[in-house]
C-alpha positions as CSV (number, residue, x, y, z in Angstrom):
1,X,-12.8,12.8,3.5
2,X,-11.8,10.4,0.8
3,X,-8.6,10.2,-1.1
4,X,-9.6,7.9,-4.0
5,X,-12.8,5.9,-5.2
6,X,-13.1,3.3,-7.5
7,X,-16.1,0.8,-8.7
8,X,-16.1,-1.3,-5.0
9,X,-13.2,0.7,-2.6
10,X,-12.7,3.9,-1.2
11,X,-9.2,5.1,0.4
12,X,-10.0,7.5,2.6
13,X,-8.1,9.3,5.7
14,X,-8.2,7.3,9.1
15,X,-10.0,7.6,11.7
16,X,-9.3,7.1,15.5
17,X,-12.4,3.9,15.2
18,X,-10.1,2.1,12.2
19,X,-7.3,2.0,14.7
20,X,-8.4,-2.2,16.1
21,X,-9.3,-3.0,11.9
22,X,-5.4,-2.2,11.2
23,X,-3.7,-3.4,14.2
24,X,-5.5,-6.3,13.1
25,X,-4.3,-6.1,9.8
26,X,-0.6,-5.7,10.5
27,X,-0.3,-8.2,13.1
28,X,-1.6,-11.7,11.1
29,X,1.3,-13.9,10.5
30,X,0.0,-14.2,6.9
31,X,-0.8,-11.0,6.0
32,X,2.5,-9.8,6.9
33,X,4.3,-12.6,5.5
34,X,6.2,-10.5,3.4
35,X,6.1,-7.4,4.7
36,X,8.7,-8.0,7.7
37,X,6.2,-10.2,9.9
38,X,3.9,-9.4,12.1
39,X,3.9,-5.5,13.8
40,X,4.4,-4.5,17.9
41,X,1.0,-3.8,18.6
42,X,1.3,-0.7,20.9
43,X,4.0,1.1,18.5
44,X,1.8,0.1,15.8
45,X,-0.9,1.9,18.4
46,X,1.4,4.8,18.8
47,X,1.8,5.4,15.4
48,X,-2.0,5.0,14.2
49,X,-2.9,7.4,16.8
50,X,-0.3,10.2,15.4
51,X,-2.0,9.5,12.1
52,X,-5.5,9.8,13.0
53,X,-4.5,13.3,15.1
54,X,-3.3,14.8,12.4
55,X,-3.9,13.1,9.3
56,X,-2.7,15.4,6.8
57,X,0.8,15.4,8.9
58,X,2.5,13.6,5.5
59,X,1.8,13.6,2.0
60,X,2.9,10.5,1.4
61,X,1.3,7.8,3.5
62,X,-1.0,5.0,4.0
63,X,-4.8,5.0,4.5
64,X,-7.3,2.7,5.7
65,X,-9.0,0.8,2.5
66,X,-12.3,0.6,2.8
67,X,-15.5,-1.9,0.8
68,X,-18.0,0.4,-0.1
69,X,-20.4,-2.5,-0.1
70,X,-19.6,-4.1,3.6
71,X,-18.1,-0.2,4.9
72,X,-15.7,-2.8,6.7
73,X,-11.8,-1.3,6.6
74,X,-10.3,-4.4,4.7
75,X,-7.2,-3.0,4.2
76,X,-3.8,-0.1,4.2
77,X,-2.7,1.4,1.0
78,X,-1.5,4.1,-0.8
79,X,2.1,5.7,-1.7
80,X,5.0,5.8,0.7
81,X,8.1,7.7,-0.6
82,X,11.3,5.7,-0.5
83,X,15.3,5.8,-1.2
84,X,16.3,2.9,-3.7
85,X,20.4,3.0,-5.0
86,X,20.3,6.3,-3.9
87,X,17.1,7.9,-6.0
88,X,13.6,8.9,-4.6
89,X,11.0,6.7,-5.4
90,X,7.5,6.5,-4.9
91,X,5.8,2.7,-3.7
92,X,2.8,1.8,-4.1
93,X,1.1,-0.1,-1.5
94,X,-1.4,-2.3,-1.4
95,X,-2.1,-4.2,1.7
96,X,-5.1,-6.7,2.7
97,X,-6.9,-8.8,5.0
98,X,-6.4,-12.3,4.2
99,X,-10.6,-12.2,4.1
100,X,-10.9,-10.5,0.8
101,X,-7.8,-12.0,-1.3
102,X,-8.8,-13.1,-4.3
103,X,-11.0,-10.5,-5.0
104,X,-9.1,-8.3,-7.8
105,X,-9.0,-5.9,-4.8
106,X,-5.5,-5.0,-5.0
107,X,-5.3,-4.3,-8.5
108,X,-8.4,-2.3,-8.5
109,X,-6.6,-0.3,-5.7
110,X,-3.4,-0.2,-7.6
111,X,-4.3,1.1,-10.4
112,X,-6.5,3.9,-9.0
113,X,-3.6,4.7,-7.2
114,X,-1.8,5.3,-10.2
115,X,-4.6,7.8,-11.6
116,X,-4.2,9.4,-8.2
117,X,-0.5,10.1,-8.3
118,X,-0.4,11.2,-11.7
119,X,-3.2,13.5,-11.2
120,X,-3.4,14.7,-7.5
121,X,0.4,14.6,-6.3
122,X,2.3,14.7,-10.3
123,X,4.4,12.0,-10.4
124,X,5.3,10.2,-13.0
125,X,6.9,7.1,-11.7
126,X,5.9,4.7,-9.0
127,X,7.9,1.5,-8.3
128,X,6.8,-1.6,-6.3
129,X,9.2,-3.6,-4.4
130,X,8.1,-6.9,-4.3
131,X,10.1,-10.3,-2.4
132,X,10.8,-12.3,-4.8
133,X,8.5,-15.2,-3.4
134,X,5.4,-12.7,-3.1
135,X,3.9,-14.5,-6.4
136,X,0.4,-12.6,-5.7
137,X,2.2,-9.0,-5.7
138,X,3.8,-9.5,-8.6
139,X,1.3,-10.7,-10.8
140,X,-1.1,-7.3,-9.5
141,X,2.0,-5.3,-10.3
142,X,2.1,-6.6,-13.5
143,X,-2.2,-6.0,-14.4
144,X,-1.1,-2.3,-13.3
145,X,0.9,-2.1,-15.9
146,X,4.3,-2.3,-14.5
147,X,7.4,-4.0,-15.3
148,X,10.1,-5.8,-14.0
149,X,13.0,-3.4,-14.1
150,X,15.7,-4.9,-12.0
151,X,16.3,-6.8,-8.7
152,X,17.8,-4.8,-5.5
153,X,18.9,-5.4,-2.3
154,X,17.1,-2.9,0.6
155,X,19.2,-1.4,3.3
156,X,18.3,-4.2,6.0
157,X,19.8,-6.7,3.3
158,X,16.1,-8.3,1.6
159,X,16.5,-9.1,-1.9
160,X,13.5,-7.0,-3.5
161,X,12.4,-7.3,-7.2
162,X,11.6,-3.9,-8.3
163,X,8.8,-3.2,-10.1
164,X,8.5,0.0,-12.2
165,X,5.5,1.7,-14.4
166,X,6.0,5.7,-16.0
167,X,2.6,7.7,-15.6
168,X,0.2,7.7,-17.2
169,X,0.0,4.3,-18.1
């Protein structure tokens, strides 16, 4: 069953057979540059498995990204719920495989995630926290439509710049 659809992805819940596509995904160097390096495989396993079991477990999670015109899984996105200075948030997430940067992928995903939250799960805010050297990030946060609203530092002490757009947009 698919989340989301847009002109060339779908987001759609995962499947036990996308479990080698993400461990892939979360354990290249450059991928995860800024995303707190590369992942353990097997609880990176462990915790793919949970997700495929039961996939509608949490409402707030990632899913396999997938090119409607290869059918390859080329990435993990969606909206993860997180604490900033104290206040619930709502990230959006847009991760790739270094084989299809360049490709407008992530802003085509980022904003169709923004139709998504506003329409399917009501919110009216979502935030991006980007590492200040993450030049790409920024500049997709930005062709969403959001705006720099103020630097933070996250609980395990990474400076973050923190992104913000209200909904719609």
């Amino acid at each position: 069953m698919n989340i989301l659809e847009t002109e060339r992805l779908i987001l759609r819940y995962l499947h036990s057979e996308d479990i080698p596509d993400l461990i892939n995904l979360w354990t290249d160097i450059d991928v995860t540059r800024y995303l707190g390096g590369p992942r353990d495989v097997e609880t990176l396993r462990k915790d793919l498995v949970a997700t495929a079991d039961n996939p509608l477990a949490e409402q707030f999670v990632l899913w396999p990204l997938v090119e409607k015109s290869s059918r390859r899984v080329i990435g993990h996105s969606g909206i993860l719920e997180k604490v900033v200075d104290g206040l619930r948030e709502y990230e959006i997430i847009y991760v790739l495989a270094k084989s299809v940067w360049g490709k407008g992928y992530a802003t085509e995903i980022g904003r169709g995630l923004c139709i998504y939250a506003y329409h399917v799960r009501n919110l009216n805010r979502l935030i991006a926290l980007v590492e200040p050297e993450n030049k790409a990030s920024e500049r997709v946060a930005v062709k969403i439509g959001m705006h720099l609203e103020k630097e933070i530092v996250r609980p395990e002490g990474g400076m973050r710049r923190m992104y913000a757009i209200f909904l719609p947009h």
